[in-house]
DSSP file (Angstrom, degrees, kcal/mol; ACC not computed):
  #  RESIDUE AA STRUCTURE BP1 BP2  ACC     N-H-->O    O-->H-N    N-H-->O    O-->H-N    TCO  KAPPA ALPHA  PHI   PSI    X-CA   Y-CA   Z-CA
    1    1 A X              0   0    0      0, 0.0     2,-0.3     0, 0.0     0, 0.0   0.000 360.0 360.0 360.0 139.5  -56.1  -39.5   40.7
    2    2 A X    >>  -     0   0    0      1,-0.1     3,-3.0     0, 0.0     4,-0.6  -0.966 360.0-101.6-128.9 158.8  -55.2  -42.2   38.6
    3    3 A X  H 3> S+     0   0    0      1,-0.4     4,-1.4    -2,-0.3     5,-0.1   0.441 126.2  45.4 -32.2 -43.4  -53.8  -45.8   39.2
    4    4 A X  H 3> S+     0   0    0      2,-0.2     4,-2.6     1,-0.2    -1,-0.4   0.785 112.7  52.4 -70.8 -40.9  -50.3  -44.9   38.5
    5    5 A X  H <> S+     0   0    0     -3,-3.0     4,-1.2     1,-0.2    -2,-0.2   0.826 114.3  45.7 -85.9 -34.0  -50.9  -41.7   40.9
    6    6 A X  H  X S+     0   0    0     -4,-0.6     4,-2.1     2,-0.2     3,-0.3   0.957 110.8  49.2 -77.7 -47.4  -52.2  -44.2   43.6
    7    7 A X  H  X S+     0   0    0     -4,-1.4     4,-2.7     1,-0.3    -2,-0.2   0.950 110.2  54.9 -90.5 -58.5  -49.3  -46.8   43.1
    8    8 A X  H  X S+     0   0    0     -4,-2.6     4,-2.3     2,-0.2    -1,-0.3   0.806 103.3  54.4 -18.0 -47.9  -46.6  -43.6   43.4
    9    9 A X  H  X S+     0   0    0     -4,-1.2     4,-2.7    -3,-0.3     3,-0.3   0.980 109.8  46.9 -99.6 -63.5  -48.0  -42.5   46.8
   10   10 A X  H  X S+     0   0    0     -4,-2.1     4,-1.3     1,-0.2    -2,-0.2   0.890 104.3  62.7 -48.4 -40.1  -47.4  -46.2   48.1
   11   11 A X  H  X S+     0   0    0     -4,-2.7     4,-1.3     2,-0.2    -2,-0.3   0.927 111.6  36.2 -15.3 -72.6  -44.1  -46.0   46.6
   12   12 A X  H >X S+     0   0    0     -4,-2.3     4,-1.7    -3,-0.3     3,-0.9   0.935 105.9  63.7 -57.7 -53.4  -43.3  -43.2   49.0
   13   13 A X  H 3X S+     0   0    0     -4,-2.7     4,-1.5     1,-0.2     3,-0.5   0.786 113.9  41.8 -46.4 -80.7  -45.3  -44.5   52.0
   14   14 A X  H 3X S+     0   0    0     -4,-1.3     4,-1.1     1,-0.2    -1,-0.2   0.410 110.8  50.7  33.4 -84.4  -42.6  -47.4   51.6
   15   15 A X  H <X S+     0   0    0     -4,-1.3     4,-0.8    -3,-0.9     3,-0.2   0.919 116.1  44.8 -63.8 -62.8  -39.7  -45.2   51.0
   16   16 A X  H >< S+     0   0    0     -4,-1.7     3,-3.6    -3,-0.5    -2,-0.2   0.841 116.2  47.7  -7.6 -92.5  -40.8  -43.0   54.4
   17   17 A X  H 3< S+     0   0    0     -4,-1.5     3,-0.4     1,-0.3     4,-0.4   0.486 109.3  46.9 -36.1 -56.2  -41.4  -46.0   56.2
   18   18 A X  H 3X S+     0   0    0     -4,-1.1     4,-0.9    -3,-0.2    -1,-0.3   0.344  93.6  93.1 -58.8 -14.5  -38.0  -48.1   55.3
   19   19 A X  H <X S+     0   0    0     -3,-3.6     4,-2.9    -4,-0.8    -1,-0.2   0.928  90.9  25.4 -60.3 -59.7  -36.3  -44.8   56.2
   20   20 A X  H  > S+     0   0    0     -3,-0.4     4,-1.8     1,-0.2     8,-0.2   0.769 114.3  59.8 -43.2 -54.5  -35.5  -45.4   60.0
   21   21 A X  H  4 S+     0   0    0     -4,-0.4    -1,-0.2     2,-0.2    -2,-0.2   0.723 111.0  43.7 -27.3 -41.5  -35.4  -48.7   60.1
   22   22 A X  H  < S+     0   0    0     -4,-0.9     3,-0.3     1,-0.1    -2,-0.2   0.820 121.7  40.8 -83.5 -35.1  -32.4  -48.4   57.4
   23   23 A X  H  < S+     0   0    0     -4,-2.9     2,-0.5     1,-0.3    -3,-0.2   0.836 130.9   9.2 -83.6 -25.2  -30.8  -45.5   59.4
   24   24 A X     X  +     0   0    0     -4,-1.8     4,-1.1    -5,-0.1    -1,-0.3  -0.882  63.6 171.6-153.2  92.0  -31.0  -46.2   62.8
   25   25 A X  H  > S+     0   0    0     -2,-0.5     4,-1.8    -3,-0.3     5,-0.2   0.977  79.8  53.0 -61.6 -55.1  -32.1  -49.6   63.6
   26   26 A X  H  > S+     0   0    0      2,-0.2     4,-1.4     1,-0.2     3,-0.4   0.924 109.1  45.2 -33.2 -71.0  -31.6  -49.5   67.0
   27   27 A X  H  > S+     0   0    0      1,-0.3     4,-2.3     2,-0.2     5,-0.2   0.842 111.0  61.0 -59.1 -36.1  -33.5  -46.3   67.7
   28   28 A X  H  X S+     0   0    0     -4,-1.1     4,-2.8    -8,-0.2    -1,-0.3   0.982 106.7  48.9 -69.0 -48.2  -36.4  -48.1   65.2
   29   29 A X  H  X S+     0   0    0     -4,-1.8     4,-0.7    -3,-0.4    -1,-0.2   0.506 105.9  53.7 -79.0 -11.6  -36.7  -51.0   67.7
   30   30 A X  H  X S+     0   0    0     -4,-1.4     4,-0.7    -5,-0.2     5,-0.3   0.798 110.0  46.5 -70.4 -43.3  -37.0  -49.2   70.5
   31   31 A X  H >X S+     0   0    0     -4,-2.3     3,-4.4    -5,-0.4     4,-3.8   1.000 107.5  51.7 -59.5 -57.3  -39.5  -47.5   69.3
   32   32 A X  H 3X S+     0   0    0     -4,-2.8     4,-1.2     1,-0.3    -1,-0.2   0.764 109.7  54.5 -58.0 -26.6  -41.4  -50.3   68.0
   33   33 A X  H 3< S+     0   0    0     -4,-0.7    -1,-0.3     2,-0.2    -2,-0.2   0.523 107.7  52.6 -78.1  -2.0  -41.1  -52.1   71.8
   34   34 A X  H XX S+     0   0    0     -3,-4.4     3,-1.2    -4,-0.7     4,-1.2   0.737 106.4  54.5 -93.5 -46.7  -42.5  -49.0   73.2
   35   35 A X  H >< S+     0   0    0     -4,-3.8     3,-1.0    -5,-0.3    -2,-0.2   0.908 106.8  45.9 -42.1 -51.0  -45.3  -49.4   70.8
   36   36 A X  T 3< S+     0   0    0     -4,-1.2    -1,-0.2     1,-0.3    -2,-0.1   0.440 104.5  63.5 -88.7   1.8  -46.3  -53.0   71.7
   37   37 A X  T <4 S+     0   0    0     -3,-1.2    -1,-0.3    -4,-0.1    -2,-0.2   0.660  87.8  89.3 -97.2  -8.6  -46.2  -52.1   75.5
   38   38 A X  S << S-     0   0    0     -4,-1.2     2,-0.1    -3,-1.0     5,-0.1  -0.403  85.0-102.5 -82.8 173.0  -49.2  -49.4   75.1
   39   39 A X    >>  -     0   0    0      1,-0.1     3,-3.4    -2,-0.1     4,-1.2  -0.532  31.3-113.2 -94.9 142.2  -53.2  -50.4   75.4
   40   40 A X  H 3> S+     0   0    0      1,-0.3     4,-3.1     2,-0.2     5,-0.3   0.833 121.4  57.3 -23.9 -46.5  -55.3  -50.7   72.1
   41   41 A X  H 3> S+     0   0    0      2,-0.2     4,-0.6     1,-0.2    -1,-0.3   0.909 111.2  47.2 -69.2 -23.2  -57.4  -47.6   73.0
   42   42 A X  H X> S+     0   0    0     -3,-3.4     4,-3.2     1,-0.2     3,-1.6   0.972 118.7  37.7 -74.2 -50.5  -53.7  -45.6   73.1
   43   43 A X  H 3X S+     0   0    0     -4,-1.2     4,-2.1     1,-0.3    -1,-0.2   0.815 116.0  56.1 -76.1  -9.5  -52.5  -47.1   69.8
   44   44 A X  H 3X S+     0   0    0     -4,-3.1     4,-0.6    -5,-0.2    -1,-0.3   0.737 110.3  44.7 -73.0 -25.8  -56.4  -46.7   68.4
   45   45 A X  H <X S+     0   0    0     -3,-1.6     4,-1.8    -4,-0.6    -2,-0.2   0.954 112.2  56.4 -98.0 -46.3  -56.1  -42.8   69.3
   46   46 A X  H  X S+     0   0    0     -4,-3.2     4,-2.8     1,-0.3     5,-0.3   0.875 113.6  38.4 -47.6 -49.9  -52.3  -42.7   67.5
   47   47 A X  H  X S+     0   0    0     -4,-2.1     4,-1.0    -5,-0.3    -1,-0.3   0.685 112.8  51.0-107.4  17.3  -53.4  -43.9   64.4
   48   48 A X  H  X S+     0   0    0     -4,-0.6     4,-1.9     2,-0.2     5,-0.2   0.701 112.7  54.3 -79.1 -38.6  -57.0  -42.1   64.1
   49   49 A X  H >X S+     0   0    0     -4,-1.8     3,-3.9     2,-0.2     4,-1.9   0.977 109.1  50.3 -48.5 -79.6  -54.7  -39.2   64.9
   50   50 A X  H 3X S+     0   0    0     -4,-2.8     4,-2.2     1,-0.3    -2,-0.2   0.781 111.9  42.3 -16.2 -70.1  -52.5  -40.4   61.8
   51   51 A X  H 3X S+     0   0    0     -4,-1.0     4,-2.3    -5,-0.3    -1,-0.3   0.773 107.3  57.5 -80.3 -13.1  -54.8  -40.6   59.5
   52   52 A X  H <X S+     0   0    0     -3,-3.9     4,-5.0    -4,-1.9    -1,-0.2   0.886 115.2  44.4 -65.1 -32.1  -56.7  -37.4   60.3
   53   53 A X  H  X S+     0   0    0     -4,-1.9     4,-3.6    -5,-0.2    -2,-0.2   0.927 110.2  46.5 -64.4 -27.8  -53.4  -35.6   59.8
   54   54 A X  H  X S+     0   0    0     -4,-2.2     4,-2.6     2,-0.2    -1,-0.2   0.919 115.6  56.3 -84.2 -15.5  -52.4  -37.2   56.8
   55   55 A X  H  X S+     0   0    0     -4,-2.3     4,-0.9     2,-0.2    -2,-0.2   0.819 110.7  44.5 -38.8 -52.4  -56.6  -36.4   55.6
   56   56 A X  H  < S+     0   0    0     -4,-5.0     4,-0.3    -5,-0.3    -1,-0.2   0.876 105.5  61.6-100.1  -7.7  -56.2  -33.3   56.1
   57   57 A X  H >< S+     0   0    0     -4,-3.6     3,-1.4     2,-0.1    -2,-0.2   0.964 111.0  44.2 -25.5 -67.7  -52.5  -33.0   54.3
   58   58 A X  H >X S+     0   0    0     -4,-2.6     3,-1.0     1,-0.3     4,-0.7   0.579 101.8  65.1 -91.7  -1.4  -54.0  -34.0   51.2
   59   59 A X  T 3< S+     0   0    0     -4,-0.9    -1,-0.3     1,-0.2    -2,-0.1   0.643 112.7  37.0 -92.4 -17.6  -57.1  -31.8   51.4
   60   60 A X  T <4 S+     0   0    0     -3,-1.4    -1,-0.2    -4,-0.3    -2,-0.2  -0.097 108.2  56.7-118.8  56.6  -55.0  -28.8   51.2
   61   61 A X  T <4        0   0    0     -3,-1.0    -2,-0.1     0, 0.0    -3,-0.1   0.298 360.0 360.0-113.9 -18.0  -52.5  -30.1   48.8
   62   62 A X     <        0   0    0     -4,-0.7    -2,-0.1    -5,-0.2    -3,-0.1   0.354 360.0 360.0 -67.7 360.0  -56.0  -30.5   47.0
């Protein structure tokens, strides 16, 4: 992978991300207040989750 390859793949994370927020605002800020009412160990578990999934996306895209 090369710098350019690295800087692409944040590109997208971005583009993803800004998607919801841009379509549905509302719906994004609901979410996000549902987010800040659960306990660290919940949101710890959510994004260990996240990143195993997105780990093991790219290990068979590999």
């Amino acid at each position: 992978m090369t710098g350019l390859d690295g800087l692409a793949a944040i590109g997208l994370l971005l583009v993803i991300e800004g998607v919801l927020p841009f379509a549905a605002p509302a719906i994004w800020r609901d979410g996000f207040r549902r987010m800040l009412e659960l306990s660290d160990g919940q949101l710890r578990f959510i994004g260990a989750t996240s990143m195993l999934g997105g780990l093991f996306l790219l290990m068979m895209l590999n």
